[in-house]
C-alpha positions in Angstrom: 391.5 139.2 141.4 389.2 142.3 140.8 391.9 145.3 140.6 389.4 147.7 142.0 389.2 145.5 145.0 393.1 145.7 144.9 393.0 149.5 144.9 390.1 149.7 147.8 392.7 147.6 149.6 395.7 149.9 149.5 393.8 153.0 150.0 392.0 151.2 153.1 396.0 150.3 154.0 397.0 154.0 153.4 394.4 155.7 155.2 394.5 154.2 157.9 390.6 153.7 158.0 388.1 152.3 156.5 386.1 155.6 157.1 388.7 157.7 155.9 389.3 155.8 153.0 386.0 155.2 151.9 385.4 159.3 152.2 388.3 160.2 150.1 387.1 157.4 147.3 383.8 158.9 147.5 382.5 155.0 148.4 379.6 154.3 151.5 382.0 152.7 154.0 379.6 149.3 153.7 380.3 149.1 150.5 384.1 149.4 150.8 384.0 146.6 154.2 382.2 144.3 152.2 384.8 144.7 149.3 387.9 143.8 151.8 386.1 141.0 153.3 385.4 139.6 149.5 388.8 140.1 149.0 390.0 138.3 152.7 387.2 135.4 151.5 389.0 134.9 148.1 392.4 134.8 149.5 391.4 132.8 152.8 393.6 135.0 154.9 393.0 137.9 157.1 394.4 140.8 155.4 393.5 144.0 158.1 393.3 143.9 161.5 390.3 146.0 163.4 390.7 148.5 166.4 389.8 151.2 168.2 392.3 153.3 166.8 391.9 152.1 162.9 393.4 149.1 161.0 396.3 147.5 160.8 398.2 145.2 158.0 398.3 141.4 159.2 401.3 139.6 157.5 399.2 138.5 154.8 398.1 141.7 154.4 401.4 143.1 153.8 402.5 140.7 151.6 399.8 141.9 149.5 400.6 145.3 149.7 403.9 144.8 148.6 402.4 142.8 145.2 399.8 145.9 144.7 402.6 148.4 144.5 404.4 146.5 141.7 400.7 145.2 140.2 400.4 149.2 140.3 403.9 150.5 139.3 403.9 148.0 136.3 400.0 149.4 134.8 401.3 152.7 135.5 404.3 151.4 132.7 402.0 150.0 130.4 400.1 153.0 130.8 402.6 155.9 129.9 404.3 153.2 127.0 400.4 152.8 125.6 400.5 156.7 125.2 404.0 156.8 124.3 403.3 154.3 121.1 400.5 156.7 120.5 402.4 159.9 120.4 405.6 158.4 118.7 404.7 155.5 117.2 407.1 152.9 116.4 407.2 149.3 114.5 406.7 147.7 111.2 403.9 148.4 108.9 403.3 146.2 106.1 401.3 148.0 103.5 400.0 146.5 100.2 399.7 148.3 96.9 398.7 146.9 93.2 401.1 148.1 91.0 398.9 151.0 89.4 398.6 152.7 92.9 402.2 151.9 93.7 403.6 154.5 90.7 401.7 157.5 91.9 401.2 156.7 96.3 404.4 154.7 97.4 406.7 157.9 97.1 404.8 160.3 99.1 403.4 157.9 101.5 407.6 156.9 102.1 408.3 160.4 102.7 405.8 161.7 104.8 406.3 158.8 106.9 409.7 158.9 107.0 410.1 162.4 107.9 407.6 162.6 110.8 407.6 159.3 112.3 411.2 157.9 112.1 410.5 155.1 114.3 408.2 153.4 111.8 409.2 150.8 109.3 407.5 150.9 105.9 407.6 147.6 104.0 405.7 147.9 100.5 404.3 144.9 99.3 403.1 145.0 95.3 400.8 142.6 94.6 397.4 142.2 91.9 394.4 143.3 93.7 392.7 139.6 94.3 396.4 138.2 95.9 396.5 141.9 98.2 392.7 140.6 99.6 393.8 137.2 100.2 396.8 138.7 102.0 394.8 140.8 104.3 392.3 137.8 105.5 395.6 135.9 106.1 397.2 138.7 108.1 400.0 139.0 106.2 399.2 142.6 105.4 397.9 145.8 108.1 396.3 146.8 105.5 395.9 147.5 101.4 395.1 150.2 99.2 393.8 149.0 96.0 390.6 149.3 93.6 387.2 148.1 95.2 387.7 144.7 95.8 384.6 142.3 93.7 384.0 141.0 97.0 384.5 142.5 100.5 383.8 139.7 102.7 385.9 139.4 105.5 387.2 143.1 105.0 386.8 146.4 106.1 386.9 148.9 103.3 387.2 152.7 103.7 386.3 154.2 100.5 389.5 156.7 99.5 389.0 158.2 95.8 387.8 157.8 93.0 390.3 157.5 89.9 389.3 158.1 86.3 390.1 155.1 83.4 391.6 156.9 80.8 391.5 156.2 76.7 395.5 156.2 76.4 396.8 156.2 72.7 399.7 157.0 70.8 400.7 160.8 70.4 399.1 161.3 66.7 398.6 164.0 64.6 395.2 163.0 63.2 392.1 165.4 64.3 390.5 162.5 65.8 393.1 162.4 68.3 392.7 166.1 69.2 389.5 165.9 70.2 389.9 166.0 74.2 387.2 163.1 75.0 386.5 159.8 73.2 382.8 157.8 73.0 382.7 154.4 74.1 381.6 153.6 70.6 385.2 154.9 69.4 387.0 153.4 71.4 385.8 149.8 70.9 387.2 150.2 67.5 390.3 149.7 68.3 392.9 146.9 69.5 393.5 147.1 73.6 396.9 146.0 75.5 395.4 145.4 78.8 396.1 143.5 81.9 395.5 139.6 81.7 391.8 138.2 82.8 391.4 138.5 86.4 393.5 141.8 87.1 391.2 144.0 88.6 391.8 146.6 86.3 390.5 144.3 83.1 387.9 143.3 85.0 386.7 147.0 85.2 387.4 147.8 81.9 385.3 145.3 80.6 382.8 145.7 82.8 382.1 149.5 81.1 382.0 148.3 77.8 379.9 145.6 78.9 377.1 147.5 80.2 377.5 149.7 76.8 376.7 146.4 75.0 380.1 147.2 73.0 382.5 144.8 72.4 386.0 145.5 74.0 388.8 143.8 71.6 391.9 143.2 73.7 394.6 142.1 71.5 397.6 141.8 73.9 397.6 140.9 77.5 400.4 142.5 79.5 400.5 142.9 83.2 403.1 145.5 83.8 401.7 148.9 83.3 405.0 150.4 82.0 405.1 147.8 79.7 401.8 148.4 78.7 403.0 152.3 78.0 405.8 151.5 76.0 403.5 149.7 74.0 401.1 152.0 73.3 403.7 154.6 72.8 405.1 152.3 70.0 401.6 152.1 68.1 400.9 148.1 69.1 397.4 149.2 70.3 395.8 151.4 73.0 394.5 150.9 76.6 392.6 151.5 79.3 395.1 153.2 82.2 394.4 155.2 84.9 395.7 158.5 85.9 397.7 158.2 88.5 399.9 156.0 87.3 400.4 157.7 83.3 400.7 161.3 84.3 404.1 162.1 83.9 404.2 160.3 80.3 400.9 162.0 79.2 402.6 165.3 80.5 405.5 165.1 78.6 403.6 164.0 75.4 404.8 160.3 75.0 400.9 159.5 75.1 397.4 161.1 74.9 395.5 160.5 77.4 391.5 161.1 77.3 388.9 160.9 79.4 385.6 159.0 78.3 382.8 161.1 77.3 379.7 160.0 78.7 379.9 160.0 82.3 383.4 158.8 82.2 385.3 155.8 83.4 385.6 155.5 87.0 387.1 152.8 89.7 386.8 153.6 93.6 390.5 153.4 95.5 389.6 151.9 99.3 391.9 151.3 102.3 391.2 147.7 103.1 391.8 146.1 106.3 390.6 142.6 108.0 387.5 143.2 109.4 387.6 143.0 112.9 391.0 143.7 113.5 392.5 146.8 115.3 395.2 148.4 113.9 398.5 149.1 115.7 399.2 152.8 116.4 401.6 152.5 114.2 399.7 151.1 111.7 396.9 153.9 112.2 399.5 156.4 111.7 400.0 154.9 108.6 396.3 154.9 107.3 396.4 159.1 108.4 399.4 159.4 106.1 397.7 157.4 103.5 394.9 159.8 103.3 396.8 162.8 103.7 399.0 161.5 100.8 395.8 161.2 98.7 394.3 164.2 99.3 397.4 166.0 98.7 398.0 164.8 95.6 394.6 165.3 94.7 394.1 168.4 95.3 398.0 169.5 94.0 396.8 167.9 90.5 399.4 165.3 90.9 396.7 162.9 90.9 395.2 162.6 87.1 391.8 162.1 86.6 391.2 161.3 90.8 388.6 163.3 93.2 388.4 162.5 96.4 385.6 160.2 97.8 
């Protein structure tokens, strides 16, 4: 049943009058007739009685009128919880991160969240980049943030940042490695510890030396990115990190970090969600955090070698 027909009904009911109604609903009283007697033809019942002195319920038509209050009462509900949800959100969000982003975003994003929306549940799901896109088509995740994926399809992707690839070596007391940026041509002399083929971050690291026609000579393959630090800070090679993720160990000197010198390194951070698919208000609440987080630790410094988008 059409719930404006539903409405025209009870205000008919209330009024009294068709007239009357149909001048408080600002409707030609034709128009609002014809309405009730589409409404009595889909039924097949009377539902007003006629008269000199107005209308009057019929049984049916009362029966009705009790349904329409509770029909009514019960959008009314769903109304004021629709708006509730918005104002104080509430539920699970399930958020993915690759474990470069999770270092430097997971922390802040848990404690904004936590201290202004209590009634939301964070779960953090680490994951490489490839496995986080595969999640979001299965809607397994509300979303991801992660490097640009090497294909979108299926996705909606918000571009967020863009984070600098930096030349991270071993603290060293050689000029070479005062110097506070490092050529492409430099760097491919020496022996990488990056992430196994198919990581995302490989996959952009070889992609720049690629288009430099240089080659890039990875000599261990580790996947975890503290690993990867250690590494480097025990003089098995160097790597190709971003700087998020290596700031507090650059800061405290147990590895230079430097940026490339012509035109830098770059990967672009998105928010990634199924394409298509609305967002809880939960869930949204989450993606305003996410940016705030960003920018915040952007613009605090926090956020090595990032600018926003």
């Amino acid at each position: 049943m059409d719930l404006r027909k539903l409405r025209y009904f009870v205000d008919v009911v209330e009024a009294k009058s068709i007239s009357k109604a149909a001048a408080s609903l600002h409707v030609a009283q034709p128009a609002l007739t014809k309405s009730i007697q589409s409404l009595e033809q889909e039924l097949g019942a009377v539902l007003l009685q006629r008269s000199a002195k107005g209308v009057a319920m019929t049984e049916a038509g009362a029966r009705l009128y009790e349904h329409c209050q509770i029909v009514f009462k019960q959008l009314d509900r769903a109304r004021h919880d629709v708006r509730k949800s918005i104002e104080r959100p509430s539920g699970v969000v399930t958020v993915g991160l690759p474990h470069s982003l999770m270092t430097v975003l997971a922390l802040p994003l848990l404690q904004l969240t936590t201290a202004r929306y209590p009634d939301v549940r964070l779960e953090l799901k680490q994951e490489h980049t490839h496995l986080l896109v595969n999640d979001i088509r299965a809607g397994k995740l509300d979303f991801a943030v992660m490097a640009e994926p090497r294909s979108a399809s299926g996705l909606h992707c918000q571009q967020l940042l863009k984070e600098e690839l930096l030349f991270v070596g071993p603290t060293s007391a050689d000029l070479s490695a005062r110097q506070t940026h490092i050529s492409f041509m430099d760097a491919s002399a020496h022996e990488f510890i990056l992430p196994s083929v198919g990581n995302g971050l490989r996959h952009t690291a070889e992609g720049h030396f690629r288009a430099r026609s240089l080659p890039l000579n990875v000599k261990h393959e580790v996947d975890a990115i503290a690993l990867i630090t250690q590494c480097v800070q025990a003089g098995l090679g160097v790597s190709l990190l971003p700087g998020g993720c290596i700031r507090m160990d650059a800061e405290q000197g147990r590895i230079r970090a430097r940026p490339f010198a012509e035109g830098g390194c770059h990967r672009t951070i998105v928010l990634c969600q199924a394409a298509g698919a609305a967002l809880s208000p939960a869930a949204a609440t989450v993606v305003a955090v996410v940016e705030e987080a960003a920018r915040e630790l952007v613009t605090g410094g926090q956020w090595l070698g990032a600018r926003l988008a």
